[in-house]
N, C-alpha and C positions, 0 to 999 in steps of 0.2 A: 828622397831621403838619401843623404850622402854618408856611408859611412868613413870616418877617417881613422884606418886603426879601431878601438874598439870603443869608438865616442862619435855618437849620435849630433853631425856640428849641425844642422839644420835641418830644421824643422818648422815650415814656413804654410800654415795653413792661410789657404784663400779667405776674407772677409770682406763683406759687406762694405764696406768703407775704405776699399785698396789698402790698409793697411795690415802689415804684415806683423807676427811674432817671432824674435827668434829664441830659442832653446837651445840649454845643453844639457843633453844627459849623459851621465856614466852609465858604459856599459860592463862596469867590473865594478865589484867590491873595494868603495873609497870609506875612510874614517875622515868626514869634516862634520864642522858645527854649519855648515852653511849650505840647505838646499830647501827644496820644495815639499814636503808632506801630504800628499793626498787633493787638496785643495789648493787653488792659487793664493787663498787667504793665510795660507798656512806657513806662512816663508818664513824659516830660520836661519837665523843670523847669526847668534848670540850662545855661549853655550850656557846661559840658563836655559835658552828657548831648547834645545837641544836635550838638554837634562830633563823639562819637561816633558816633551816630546819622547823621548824614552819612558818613562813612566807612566804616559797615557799606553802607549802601544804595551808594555808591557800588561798593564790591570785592562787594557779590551782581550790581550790574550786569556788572559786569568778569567773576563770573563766568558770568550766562549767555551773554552774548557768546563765552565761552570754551568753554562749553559745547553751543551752536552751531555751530561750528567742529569738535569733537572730534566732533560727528557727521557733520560733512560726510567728517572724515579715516575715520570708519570705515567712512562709505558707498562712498569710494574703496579702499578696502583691500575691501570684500565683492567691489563690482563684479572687481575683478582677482581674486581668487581663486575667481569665476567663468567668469572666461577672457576675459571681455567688455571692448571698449574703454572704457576713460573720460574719453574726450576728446569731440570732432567730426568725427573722422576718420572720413569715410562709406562710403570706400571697405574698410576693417578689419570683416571678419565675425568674429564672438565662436567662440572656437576653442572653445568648448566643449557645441556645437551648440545646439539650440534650447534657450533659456532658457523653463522651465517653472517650474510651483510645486514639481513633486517635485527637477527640478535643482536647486529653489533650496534647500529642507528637507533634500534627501537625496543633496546633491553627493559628490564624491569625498572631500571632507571637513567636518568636521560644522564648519568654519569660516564658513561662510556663516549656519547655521540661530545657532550662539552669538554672530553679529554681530546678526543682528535680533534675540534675548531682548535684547543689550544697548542696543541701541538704542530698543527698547521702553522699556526701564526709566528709559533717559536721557530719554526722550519723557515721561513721567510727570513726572522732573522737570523737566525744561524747563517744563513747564507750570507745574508750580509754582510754578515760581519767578519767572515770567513774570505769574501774576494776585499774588505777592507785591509787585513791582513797581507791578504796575496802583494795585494798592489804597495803595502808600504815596503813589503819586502824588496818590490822589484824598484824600487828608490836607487839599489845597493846600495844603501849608507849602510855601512859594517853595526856601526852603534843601534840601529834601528833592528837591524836583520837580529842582532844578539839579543836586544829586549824583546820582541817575539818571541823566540826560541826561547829564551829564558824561564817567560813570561807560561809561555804553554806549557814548558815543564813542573813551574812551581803550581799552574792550576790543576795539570794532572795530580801532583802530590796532595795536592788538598779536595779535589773533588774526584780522582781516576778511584777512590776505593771502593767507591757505591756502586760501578759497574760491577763487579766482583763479587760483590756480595750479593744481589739482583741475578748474577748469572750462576752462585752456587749456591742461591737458595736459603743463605744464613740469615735472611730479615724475616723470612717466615713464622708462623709460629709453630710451635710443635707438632699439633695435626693434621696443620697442611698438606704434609707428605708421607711419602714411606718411610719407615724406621731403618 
């Protein structure tokens, strides 16, 4: 890899059939309608392609913002169907005596053990879609990088409040805790 300045001119992987590809990447922060997105199928040209393309990347941000949030709601729905507080409330001992791994697999109801499969599974994608982001970031396309960030801010605003209230306790009901 040669660098020249702060652009990546080749990029020339070995292939099965001596033929060779060559690449260019930016290595800084450019504004154009015309690069690559993720996949080689994905090449933009055009700046509708580009306008779309920004609005996917923005609503995948929006979604895992959203998807962050749906696990927090699910981590608060396990904790309660284990009996256990989910607030800060220090003085409230979990009514469903010592929380173990078997209470936690083999509770009164198999609602606990079907929240961690799904949580698992949600965790896989989170991930994924977390280095899908990473990597469209590292495109530098300016317009791309601002629809992310944008994108994760407006899903913070729309789904960041459920944390909040799951960490101080306001979705409880009245008995749940101390007064």
């Amino acid at each position: 890899m040669a660098h020249a300045g702060h652009m990546v001119t080749d990029m020339s992987p070995t292939m099965g059939d001596n033929s060779s590809m060559t690449m260019e990447m930016q290595m800084y922060f450019y504004f154009s309608t015309s690069m690559t997105l993720l996949f080689q199928s994905w090449d933009i040209s055009t700046v509708q392609g580009l306008i779309g393309s920004i609005f996917a990347m923005l609503f995948l941000s929006i979604f895992y913002e959203g998807l962050k949030s749906f696990r927090e709601y699910l981590m608060h729905v396990a904790v309660k169907s284990l009996g256990a507080p989910s607030n800060s409330c220090s003085d409230v001992k979990p009514t469903a005596g010592k929380l173990t791994w078997r209470a936690i697999f083999l509770g009164k109801s198999k609602l606990s053990l079907l929240i961690h499969v799904i949580q698992s599974i949600l965790q896989v994608i989170q991930v994924g879609v977390a280095y899908l982001l990473m990597l469209a970031v590292m495109t530098f396309n300016g317009w791309i990088f601002l629809a992310i960030v944008f994108g994760s801010g407006i899903g913070y605003l729309i789904f960041g409040w459920t944390k909040f209230l799951y960490r101080v306790g306001l979705t409880q009901d009245s008995n749940d805790c101390c007064n």
